[in-house]
C-alpha positions as CSV (number, residue, x, y, z in Angstrom):
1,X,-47.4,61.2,-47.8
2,X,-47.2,63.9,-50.5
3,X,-50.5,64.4,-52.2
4,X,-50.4,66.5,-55.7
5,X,-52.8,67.9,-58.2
6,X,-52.8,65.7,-61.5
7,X,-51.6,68.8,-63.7
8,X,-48.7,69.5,-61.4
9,X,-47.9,65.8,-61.7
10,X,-48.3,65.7,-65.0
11,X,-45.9,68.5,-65.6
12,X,-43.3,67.6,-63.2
13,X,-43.4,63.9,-63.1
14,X,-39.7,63.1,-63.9
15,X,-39.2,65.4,-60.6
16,X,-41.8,63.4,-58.2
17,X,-40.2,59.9,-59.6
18,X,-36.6,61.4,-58.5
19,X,-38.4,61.8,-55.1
20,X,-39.3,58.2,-54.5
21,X,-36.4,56.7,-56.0
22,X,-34.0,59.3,-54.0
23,X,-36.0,58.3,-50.6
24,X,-37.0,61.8,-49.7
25,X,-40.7,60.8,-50.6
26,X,-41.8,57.0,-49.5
27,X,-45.5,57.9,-51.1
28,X,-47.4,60.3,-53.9
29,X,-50.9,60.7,-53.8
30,X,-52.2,61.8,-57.5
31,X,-55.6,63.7,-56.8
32,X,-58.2,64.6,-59.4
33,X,-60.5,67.4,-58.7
34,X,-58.9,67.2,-54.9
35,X,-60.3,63.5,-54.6
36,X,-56.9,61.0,-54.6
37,X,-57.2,59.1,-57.4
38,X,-53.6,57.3,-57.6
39,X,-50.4,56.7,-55.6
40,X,-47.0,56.9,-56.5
41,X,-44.8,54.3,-55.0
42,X,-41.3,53.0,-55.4
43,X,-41.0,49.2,-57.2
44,X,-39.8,46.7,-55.2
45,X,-42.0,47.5,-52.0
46,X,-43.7,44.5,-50.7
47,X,-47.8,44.4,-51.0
48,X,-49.6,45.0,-48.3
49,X,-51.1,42.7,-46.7
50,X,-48.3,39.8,-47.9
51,X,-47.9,37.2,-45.1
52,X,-46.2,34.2,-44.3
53,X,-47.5,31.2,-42.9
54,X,-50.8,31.4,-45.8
55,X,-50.4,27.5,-45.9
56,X,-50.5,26.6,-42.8
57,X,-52.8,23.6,-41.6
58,X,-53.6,22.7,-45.5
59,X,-51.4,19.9,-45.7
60,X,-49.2,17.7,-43.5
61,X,-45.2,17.6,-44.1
62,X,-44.3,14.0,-44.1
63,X,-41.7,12.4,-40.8
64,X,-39.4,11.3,-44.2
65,X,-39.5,14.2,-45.8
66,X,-35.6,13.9,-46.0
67,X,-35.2,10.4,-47.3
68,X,-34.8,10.9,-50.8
69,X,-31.9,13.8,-50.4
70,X,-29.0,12.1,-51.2
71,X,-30.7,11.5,-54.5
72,X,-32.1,14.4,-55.4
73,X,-28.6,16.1,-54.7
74,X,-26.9,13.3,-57.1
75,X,-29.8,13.3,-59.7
76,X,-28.8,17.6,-59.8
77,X,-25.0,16.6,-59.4
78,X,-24.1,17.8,-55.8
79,X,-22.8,16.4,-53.1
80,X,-25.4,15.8,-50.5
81,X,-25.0,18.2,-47.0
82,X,-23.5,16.9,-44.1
């Protein structure tokens, strides 16, 4: 983690976004008056604190789930799987 003053980063800002996007920097911390104030992060990075499973025990997945696929795959024009 990088951390820079918000004039340098506002004079050199094309350079800092070269950084991330190149990989040499994962993360820029903007300070003001030395306290961070904003980071500097590539797009496409997941959020923190995504996880899987956030639905689990809310509903119950039907035994026939599966009936219906031959249909659904005609109704859409494909031929069902296997």
């Amino acid at each position: 983690m990088h951390t820079v003053n918000m004039f340098d980063a506002k004079s050199s800002l094309s350079r800092l976004v070269e950084a991330i996007e190149q990989g040499r920097e994962r993360e820029i911390v903007i300070a003001r008056n030395g306290r961070p104030a904003a980071k500097l992060v590539a797009v496409g990075e997941p959020a923190p604190g995504m996880r899987l499973g956030i639905a689990k025990g809310r509903f119950e997945v039907p035994e026939d789930i599966d009936a219906h696929n031959a249909e659904v795959a005609r109704l859409f024009g494909v031929a069902p799987a296997p």
